[in-house]
N, C-alpha and C positions, 0 to 999 in steps of 0.2 A: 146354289147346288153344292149339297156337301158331298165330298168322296166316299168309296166305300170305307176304306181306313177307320174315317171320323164316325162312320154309322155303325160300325162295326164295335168302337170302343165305347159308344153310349148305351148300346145296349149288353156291354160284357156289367157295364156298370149298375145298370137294372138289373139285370143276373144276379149281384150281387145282394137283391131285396132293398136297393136304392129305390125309390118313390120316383115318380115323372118328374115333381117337383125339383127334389134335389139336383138330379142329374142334369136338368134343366138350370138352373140356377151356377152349374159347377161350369156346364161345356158351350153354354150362352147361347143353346140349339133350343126351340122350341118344344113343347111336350106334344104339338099334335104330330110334329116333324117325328120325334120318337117313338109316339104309338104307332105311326104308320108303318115305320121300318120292323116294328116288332112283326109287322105281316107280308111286309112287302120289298124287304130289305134285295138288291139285285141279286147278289151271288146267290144270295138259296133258291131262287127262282132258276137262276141259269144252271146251276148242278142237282137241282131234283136227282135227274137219273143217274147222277155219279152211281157208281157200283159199290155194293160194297160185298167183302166178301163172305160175310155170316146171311145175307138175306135172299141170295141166288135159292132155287126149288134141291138146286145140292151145294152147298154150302163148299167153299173153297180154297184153299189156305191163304193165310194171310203173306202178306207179296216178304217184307220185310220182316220174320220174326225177333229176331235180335230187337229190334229198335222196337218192337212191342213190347219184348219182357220188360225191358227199360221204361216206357211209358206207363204197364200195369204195375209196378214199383212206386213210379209217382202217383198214383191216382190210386192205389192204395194205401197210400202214408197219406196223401195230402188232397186227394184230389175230389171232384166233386159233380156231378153231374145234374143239371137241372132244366126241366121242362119248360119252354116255352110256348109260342102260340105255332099252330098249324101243324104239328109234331116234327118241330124241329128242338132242337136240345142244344145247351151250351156245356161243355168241358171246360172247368177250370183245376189249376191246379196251383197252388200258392207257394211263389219262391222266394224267398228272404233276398233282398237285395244286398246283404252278404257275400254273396256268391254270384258274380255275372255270368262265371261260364257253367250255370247249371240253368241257369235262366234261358240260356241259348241254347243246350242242349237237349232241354224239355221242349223252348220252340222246334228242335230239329225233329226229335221225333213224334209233337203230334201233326206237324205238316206230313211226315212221313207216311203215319196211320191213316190222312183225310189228304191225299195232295192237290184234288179238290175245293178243298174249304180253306179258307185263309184263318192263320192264325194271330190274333193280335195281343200285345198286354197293356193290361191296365194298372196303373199304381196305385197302391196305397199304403198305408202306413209302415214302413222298413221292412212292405215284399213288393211285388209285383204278383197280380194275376194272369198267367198264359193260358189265352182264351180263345179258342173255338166254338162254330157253331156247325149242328150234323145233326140230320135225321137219326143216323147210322151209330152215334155213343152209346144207347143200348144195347147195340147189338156186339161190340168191339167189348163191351164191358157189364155183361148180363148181372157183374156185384151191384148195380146202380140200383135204387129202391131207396122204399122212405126212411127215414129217419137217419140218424147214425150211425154209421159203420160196426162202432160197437155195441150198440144194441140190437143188432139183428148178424144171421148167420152171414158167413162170407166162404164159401168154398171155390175153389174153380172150375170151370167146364172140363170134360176131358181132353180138349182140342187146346186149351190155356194151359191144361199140367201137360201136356206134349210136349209144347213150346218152352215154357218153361224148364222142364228137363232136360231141354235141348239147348237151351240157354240161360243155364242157371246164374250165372255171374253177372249179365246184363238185368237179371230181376234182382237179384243180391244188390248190385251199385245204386238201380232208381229205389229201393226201399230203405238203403241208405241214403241214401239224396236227401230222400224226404223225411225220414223219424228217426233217421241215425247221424252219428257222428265219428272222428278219430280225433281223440284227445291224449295231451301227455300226463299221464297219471304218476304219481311218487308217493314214495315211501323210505322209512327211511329204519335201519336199524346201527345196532351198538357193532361195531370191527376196533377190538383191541383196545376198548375201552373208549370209544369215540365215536358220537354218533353221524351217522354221513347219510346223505341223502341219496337218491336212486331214483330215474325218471325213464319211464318206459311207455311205449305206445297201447292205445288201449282202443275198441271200437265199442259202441252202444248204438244198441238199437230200441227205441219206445214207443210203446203202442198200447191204448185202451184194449183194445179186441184181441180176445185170446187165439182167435181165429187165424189175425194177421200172425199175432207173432211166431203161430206154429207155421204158418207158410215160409217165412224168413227162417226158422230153426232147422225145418225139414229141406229147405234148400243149401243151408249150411252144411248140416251134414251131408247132404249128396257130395257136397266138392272137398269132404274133408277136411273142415275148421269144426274145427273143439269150439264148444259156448258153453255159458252157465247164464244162470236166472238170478236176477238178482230182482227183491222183493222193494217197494219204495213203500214203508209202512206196511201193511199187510195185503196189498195187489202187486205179484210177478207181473209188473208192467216194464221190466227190461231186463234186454238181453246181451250178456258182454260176453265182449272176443278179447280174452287177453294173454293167451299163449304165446308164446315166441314165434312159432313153428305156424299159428295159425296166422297171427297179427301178418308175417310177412306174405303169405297168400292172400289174405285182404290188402295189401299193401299193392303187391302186383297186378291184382284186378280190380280193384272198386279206388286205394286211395282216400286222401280228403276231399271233402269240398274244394270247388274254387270259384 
């Protein structure tokens, strides 16, 4: 008898477009043992009626907004949502194992969004995937559809730019989490006939979708940071924060990684 735990990470691993086979072969579980949980896995059975709060007949705010913004940052940048059997859905969202306390704090908020559903990770190659399963990830994340993120439009609900303008800085931090960074950037010119170097903080954010990155520019400006566009070959696929004045209000709120 395997635990939920153990059934829970072989099927984020099929999630992943893993084969029976493989997964099979990796976690030394049987593949009829894994097809069957793909249907009959306990927790989704026992939280069916969890609530959720987009699919009430009057829909109703969500409990924790903050720790939303933060999570639709992640699953924005990085995250991904896909359809399994019975209409239940798996949430992933890929964290570089770089960074452990982002790792944790991606697990804190999608436990947060589902405190029903358990959330697990699975590793792979220098990330981990933070992985749930929920009927309810379309509804929390109506961007979810086929293809690419940047192939098709991504706008927000009006109930998501609420929240979000309500908590700009918690969506600013998880969209850095995820497609952004703070690096020390230099340069260097001529003083008195000498040249000297000069190393200053600098923030980037990148993203295919022109869509995302006006969501991240237009949040920027609400809380007043200056940004510019900066072009990688001929696609404005980044966006940098590199004023003094703005660098240290990202500084106080969002930070590096860790």
């Amino acid at each position: 008898m395997y635990d939920v735990k153990t059934r829970e990470r072989a099927l984020a691993l099929v999630s992943q477009g893993r084969s029976l086979n493989s997964v099979s072969k990796q976690t030394g579980i049987s593949r009829a043992a894994i097809r069957s949980w793909q249907t009959r896995l306990e927790p989704l059975d026992r939280n069916r009626g969890a609530p959720c709060p987009r699919c009430a007949d009057v829909p109703t705010a969500i409990e924790n907004p903050s720790s939303y913004a933060y999570l639709l940052g992640l699953y924005l940048g990085d995250g991904c949502i896909s359809a399994a059997k019975r209409g239940v859905y798996s949430l992933r969202i890929a964290c570089a194992d770089a960074w452990p306390g982002l790792i944790d704090a991606c697990a804190e908020a999608m436990s947060i969004a589902r405190p029903h559903n358990k959330v697990c990770r699975v590793a792979s190659v220098g990330c981990q995937y933070v992985t749930s399963f929920s009927k309810h990830w379309p509804c929390l994340f109506p961007q979810h559809g086929p293809g690419k993120k940047h192939d098709r439009r991504i706008a927000l609900e009006p109930w998501q730019q609420e929240i979000v303008d309500a908590h700009p800085w918690e969506f600013i931090r998880g969209l850095i989490h995820s497609d952004g960074c703070r690096i020390i950037n230099w340069a260097t010119r001529m003083v008195r006939g000498e040249r000297k170097r000069y190393e200053y903080p600098r923030y980037f954010f990148t993203n295919k979708s022109d869509d995302i990155r006006k969501l991240f520019s237009d949040a920027l400006t609400a809380v007043g940071v200056e940004w510019t566009t900066l072009a990688r070959g001929s696609k404005p696929l980044n966006i940098s924060v590199a004023r003094r004045a703005s660098v240290a209000l990202m500084d106080a709120h969002v930070g590096p990684k860790y």
